[in-house]
N, C-alpha and C positions, 0 to 999 in steps of 0.2 A: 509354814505350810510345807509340807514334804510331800514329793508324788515318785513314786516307783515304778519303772518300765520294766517289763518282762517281755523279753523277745529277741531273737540272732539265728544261728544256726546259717546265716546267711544274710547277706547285704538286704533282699527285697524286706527280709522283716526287722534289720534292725532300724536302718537309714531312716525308715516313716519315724520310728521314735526319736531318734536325735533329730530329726527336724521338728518336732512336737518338744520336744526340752529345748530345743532353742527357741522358741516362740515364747514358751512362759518364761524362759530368763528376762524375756525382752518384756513381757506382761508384768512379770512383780520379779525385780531382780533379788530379792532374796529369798526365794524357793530353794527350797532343798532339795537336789533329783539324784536318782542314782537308777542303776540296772542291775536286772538280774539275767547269768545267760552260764555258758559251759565254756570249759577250756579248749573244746574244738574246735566253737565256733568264730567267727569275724568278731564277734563282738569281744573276746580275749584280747585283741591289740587294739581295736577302733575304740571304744570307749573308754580306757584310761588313755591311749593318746589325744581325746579329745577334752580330758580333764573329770570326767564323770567318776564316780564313786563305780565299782561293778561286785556284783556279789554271785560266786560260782554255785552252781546248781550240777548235782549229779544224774542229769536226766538224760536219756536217748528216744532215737526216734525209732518206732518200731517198724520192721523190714515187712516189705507188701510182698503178697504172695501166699500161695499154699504149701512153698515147698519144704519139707522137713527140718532142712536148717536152718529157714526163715523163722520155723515156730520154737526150734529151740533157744536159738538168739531172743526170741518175744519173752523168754519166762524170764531171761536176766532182765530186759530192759523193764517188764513191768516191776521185775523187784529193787529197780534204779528209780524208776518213779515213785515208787511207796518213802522212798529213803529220802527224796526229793522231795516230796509231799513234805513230811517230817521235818526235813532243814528251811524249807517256804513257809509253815506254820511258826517258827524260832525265829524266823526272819521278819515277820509279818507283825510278833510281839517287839521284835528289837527293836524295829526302825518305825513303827507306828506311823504308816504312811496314811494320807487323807485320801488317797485314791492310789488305786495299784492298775495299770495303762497294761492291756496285752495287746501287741501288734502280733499273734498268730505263729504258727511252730510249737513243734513239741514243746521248746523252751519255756514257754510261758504260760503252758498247762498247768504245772504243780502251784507256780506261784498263784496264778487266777484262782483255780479252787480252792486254796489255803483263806486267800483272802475270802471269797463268796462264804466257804463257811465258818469265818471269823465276822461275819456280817461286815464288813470292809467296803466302800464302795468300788466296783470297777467298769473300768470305759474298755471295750475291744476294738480294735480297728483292725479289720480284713482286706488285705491288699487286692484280693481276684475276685474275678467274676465266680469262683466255684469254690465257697467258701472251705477250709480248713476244718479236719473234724473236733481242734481246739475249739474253734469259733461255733461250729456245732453244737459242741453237749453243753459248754459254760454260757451260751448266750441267752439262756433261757434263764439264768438267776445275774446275768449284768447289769449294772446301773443301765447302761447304753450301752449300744452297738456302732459300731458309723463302717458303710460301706464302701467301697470306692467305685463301684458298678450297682444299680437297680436291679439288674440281673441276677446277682447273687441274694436277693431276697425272697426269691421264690424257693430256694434251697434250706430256709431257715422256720423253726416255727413260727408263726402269727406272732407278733411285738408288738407295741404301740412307743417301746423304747428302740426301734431302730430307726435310724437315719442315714441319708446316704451324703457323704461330707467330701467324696475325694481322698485319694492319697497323696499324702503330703511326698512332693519334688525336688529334686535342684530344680534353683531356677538360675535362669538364662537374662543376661540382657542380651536384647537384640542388637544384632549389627548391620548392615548391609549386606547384601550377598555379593554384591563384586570386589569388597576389602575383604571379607571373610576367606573368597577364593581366591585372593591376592594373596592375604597370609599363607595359605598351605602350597603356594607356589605352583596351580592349574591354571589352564584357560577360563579366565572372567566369563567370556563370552560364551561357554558352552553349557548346557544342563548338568546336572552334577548328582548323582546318586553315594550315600555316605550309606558304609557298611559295616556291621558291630556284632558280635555274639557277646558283647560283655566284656569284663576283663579279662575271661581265661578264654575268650574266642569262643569260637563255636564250628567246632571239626566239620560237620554237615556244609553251614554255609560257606568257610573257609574254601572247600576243595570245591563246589561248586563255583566260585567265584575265581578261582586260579584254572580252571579247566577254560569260560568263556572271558577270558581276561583280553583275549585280543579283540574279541566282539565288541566289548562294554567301552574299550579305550578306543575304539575307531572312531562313536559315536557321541558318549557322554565322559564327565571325569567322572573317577574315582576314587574317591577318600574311604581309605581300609583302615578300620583295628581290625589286628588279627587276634590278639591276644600274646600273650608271651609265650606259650609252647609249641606254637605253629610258627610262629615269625622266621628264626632261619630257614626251617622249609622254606617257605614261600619266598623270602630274598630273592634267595637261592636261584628261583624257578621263572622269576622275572624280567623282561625286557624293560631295559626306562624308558622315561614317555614322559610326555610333557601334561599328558590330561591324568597323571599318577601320584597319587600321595600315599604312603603304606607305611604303616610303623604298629609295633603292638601293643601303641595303647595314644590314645589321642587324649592330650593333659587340657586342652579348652576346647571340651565338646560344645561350651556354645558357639565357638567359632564354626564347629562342626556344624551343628544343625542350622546356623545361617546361611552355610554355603551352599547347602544340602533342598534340591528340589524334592526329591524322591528318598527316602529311608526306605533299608533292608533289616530287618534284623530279627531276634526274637520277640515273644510274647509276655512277656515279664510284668510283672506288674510296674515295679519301677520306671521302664520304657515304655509303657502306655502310659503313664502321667506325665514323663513328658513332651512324648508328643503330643499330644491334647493339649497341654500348657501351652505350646509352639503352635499350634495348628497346623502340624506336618505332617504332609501323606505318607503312607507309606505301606509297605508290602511286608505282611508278617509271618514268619516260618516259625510256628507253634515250637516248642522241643517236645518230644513224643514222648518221654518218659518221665516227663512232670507231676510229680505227684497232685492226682484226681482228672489229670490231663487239663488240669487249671487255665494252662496255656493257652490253647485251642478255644476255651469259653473266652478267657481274657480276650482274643481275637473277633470271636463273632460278636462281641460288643462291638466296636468298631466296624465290622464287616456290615452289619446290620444300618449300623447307622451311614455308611456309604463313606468312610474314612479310611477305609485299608480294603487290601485283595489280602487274598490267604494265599501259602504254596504251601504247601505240606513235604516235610522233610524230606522224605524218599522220591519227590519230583523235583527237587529246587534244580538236578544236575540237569534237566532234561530241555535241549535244544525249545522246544514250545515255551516254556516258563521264561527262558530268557528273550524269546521273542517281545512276550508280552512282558515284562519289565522295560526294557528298552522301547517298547513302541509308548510304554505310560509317562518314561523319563521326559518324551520328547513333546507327549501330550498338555500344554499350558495350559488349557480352559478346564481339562479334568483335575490335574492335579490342584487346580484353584478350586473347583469343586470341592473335591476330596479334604482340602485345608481348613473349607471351611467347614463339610464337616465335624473336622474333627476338633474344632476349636469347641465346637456347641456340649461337648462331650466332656473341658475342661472342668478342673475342680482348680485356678492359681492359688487360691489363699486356702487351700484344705488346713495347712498345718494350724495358720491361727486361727481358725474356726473350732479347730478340734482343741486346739488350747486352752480355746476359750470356754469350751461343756467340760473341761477337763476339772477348769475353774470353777466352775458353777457347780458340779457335783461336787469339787472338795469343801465350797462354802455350804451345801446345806446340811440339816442338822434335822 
């Protein structure tokens, strides 16, 4: 059995798939899997370091906007996808995969279509609440669809082939919160807000967070990623404290998220699965210039269902917004509220569920 992932351009779309190839290795371990993706993206070094076969595609994503050299840029990148189409059709004959997997991006547009009109079966998995215009036009000729929000099904034609399955996670064993906050060397005893933009930070919450630094440590700890290109700033800029942990990049985030009463961060699809995996509250700062403004939908799932507050980017600095984070930090009955929330919102087993239709589509005939 051979099954083909198309999808990178960035961690939220490759990760669901290697967590979905590690599930069928563990289903029928001799499956053949491999990827397809480009030399820009994460998926260039993550999936041959993780042992996976990877087959490069010449495709870009096209620039948003009206403005003149957004559309002259558009006439190369549609004539990269045509060439991309071409080497996905070659590819599609070489490797005769039983199912061809798009987790969303440009990347795995050419491959998805190649297969659809190879009559090929394919599964799409859509990480946001506001689906991708990949997951758009090809969803209508997909074996399946599986979404990770309800909410993004009203964005999509009529199916009777869509399902909503979760986005597949890291997951977390849990730990105690007062070894967790023993490990990173803060007061056990105090409430503990944990802060993230990702791996490369997030400039926004970054300086917000370095501006009311004395507020947040008077009252609660704080366990900071900053990211790696903010980090000596911010050293730099600090008093030490005993309710302080900061470094630019936290290697056991589940140590993180046990310590963690309250979560800050983005609206990522990745970090809303798993917080929901966790049932962890938390306060989400959308990024603004997310393509479809996905982010902000991603949020009001959660918002709606009483799991998260919103801040929006250009208030996070503003003395009120930190009010109310700190008055929520110290809030026990809400944020148990809010946890459980957002447990009800969980998808833990998305990867082997979608494994598992992964399977079932490549067996039929």
């Amino acid at each position: 059995m051979k099954i083909l992932f198309a999808g990178g351009g960035t961690g939220g779309h490759l990760y669901p798939g290697i967590a979905m190839a590690g599930e069928l290795k563990k289903l029928v371990p001799n499956v053949e899997l491999s990827f397809a993706g480009t030399t820009s993206g994460i998926e260039a070094t993550e999936v041959p370091r993780l042992g996976y076969k990877l087959h490069l595609l010449p495709v870009r994503g096209l620039k948003r906007g009206n403005l003149l050299a957004n559309m002259v840029s558009n006439v190369g990148v549609l004539a990269d996808f045509v060439r991309a189409l071409r080497r996905a059709v070659l590819l599609v004959k070489l490797e005769a995969p039983d199912v061809v997997v798009g987790t969303g991006g440009f990347v795995s547009a050419p491959l998805l279509l190649a297969a659809q009109l190879m009559r090929k079966k394919t599964l799409i998995q859509e990480q946001n609440a506001f689906p991708g215009v990949t997951t758009k036009l090809l969803s209508v000729l997909a074996g399946e669809v599986h979404l990770s929000f309800e909410e993004a099904r009203k964005f999509l034609p009529k199916n009777s082939r869509i399902f909503v399955s979760g986005n597949p996670a890291r997951s977390f064993e849990g730990v105690d919160a007062l070894r967790a906050r023993t490990h990173f060397s803060i007061d056990a005893s105090r409430p503990t807000l944990l802060v993230f933009g990702g791996s490369r930070g997030a400039r926004a919450i970054n300086n917000a967070v370095l501006t009311h630094f004395q507020k947040i440590t008077s009252s609660a700890n704080l366990i900071w990623q900053t990211g790696a290109l903010d980090y000596e700033r911010i050293k730099g800029q600090l008093s030490p404290s005993p309710s302080l942990w900061v470094a630019p990049y936290i290697e056991d985030m589940g140590l993180a998220y046990s310590a963690a009463d309250l979560v800050l961060c983005r609206a990522g699809a990745s970090s809303i699965a798993e917080l929901t995996n966790l049932g962890k509250p938390a306060v989400l700062v959308p990024y603004p210039f997310a393509t479809g403004d996905h982010q902000r939908h991603n949020a009001r799932a959660l918002v709606i269902n009483g799991a998260a507050l919103v801040i929006e980017d250009d208030h996070l600095g503003e003395q009120a917004s930190w009010n109310n984070i700190l008055s929520l930090v110290q809030n026990r009955d809400t944020l148990q509220n809010m946890g459980a929330a957002s447990r009800k919102l969980a998808y833990p087993d998305a990867a082997h569920q979608l494994a598992l239709r992964i399977l079932a589509l490549a067996q039929q005939h």
